[in-house]
MDTraj code that builds the backbone (N, CA, C; nanometers):
import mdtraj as md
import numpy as np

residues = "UNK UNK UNK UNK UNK UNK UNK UNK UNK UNK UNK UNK UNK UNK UNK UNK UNK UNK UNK UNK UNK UNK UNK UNK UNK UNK UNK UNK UNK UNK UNK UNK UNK UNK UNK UNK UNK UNK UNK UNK UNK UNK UNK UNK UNK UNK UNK UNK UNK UNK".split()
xyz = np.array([
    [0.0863, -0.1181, 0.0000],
    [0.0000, 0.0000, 0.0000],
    [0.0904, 0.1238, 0.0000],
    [0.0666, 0.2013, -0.1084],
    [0.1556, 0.3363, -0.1207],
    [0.0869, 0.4045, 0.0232],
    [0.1691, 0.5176, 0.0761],
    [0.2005, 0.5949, 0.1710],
    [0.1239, 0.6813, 0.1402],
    [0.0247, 0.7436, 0.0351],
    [-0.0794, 0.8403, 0.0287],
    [-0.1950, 0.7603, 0.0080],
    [-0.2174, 0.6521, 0.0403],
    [-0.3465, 0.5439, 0.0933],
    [-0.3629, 0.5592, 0.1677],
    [-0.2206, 0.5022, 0.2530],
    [-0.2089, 0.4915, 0.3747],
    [-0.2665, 0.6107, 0.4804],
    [-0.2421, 0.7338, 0.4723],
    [-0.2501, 0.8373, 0.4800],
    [-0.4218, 0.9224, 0.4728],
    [-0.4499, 0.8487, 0.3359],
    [-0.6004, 0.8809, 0.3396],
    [-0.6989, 0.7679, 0.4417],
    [-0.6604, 0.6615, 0.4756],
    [-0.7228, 0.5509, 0.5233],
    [-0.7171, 0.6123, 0.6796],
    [-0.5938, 0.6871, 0.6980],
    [-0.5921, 0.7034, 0.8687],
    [-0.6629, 0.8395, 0.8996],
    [-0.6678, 0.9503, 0.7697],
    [-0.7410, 1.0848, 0.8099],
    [-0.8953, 1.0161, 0.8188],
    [-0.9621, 0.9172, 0.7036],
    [-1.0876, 0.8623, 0.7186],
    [-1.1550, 0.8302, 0.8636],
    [-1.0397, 0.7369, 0.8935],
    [-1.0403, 0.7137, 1.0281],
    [-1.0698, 0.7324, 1.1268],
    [-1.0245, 0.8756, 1.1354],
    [-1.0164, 1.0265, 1.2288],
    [-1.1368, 1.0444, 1.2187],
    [-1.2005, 1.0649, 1.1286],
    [-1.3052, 1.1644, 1.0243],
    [-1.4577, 1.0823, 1.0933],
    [-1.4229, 0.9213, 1.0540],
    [-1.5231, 0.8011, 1.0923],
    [-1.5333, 0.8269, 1.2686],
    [-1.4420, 0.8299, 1.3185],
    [-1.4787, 0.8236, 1.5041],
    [-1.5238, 0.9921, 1.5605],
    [-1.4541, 1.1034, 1.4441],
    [-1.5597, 1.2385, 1.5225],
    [-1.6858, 1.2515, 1.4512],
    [-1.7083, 1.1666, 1.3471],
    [-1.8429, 1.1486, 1.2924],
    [-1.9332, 1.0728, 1.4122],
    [-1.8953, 0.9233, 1.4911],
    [-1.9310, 0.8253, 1.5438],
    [-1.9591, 0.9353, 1.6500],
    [-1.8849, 0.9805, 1.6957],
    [-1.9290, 1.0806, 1.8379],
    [-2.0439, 1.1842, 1.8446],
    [-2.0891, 1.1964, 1.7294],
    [-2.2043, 1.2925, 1.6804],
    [-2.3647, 1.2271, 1.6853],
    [-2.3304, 1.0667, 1.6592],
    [-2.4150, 1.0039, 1.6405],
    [-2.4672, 0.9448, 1.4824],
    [-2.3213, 1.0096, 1.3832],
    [-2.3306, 0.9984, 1.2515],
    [-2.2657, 0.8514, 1.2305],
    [-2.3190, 0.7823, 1.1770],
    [-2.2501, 0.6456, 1.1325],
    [-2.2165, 0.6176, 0.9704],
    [-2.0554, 0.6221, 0.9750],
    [-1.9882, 0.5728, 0.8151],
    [-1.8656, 0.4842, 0.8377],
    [-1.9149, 0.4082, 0.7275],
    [-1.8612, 0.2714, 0.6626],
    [-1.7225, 0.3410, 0.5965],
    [-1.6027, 0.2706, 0.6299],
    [-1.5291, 0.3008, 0.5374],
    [-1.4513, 0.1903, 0.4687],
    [-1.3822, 0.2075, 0.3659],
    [-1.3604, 0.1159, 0.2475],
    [-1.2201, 0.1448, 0.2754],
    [-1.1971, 0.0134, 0.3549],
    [-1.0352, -0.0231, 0.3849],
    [-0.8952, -0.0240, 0.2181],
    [-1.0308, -0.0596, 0.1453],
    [-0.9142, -0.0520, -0.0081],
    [-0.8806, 0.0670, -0.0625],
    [-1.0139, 0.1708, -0.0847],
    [-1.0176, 0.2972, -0.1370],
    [-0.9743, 0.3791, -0.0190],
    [-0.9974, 0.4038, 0.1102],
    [-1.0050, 0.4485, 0.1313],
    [-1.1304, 0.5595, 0.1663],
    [-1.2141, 0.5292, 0.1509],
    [-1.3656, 0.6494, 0.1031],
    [-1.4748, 0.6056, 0.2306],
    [-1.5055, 0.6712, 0.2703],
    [-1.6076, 0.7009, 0.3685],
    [-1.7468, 0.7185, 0.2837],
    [-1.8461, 0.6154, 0.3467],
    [-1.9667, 0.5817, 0.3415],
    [-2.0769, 0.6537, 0.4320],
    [-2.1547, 0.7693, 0.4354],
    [-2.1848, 0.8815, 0.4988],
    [-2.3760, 0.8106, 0.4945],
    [-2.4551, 0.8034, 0.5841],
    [-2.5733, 0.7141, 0.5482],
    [-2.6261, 0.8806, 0.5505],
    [-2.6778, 0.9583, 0.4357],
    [-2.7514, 1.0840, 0.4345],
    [-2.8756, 1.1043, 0.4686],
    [-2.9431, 0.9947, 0.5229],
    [-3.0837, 0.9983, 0.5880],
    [-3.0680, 1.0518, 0.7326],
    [-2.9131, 1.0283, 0.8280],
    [-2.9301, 1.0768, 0.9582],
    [-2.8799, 1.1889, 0.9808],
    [-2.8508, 1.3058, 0.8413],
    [-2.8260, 1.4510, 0.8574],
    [-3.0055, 1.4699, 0.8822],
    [-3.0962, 1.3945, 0.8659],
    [-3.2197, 1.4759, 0.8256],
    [-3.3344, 1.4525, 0.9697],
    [-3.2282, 1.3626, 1.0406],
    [-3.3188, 1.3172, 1.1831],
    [-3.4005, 1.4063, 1.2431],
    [-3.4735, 1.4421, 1.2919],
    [-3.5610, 1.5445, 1.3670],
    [-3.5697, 1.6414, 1.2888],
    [-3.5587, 1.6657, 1.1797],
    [-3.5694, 1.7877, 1.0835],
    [-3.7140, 1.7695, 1.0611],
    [-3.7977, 1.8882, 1.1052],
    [-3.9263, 1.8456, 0.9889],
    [-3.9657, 1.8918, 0.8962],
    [-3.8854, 1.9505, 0.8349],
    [-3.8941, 2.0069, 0.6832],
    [-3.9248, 1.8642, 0.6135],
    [-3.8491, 1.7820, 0.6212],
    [-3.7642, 1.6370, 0.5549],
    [-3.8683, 1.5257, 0.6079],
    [-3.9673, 1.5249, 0.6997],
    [-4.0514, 1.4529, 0.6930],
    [-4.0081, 1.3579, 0.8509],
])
top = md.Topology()
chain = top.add_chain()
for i, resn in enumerate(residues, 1):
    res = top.add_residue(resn, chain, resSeq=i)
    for name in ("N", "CA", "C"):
        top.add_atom(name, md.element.get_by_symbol(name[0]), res)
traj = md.Trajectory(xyz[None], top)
């Protein structure tokens, strides 16, 4: 694994546990690298959004 994977996999990381502390839950993709963001729980208690 090149060193700017590496790199994106550990900021994700970061990114995934101050997300988790919010109550936001994402999947991330150990190969790519890329964070999986579920966009239905930005809209929780909103009632514009139903």
């Amino acid at each position: 694994m090149n060193e700017r994977l590496e790199a994106k996999i550990e900021n994700a990381r970061k990114l995934q546990d101050e997300l988790k502390s919010t109550g936001i839950t994402a999947e991330l993709d150990e190969k790519t690298g890329e964070l999986k963001i579920n966009g239905a729980e930005f809209t929780k208690g909103d009632d514009m959004y139903g």
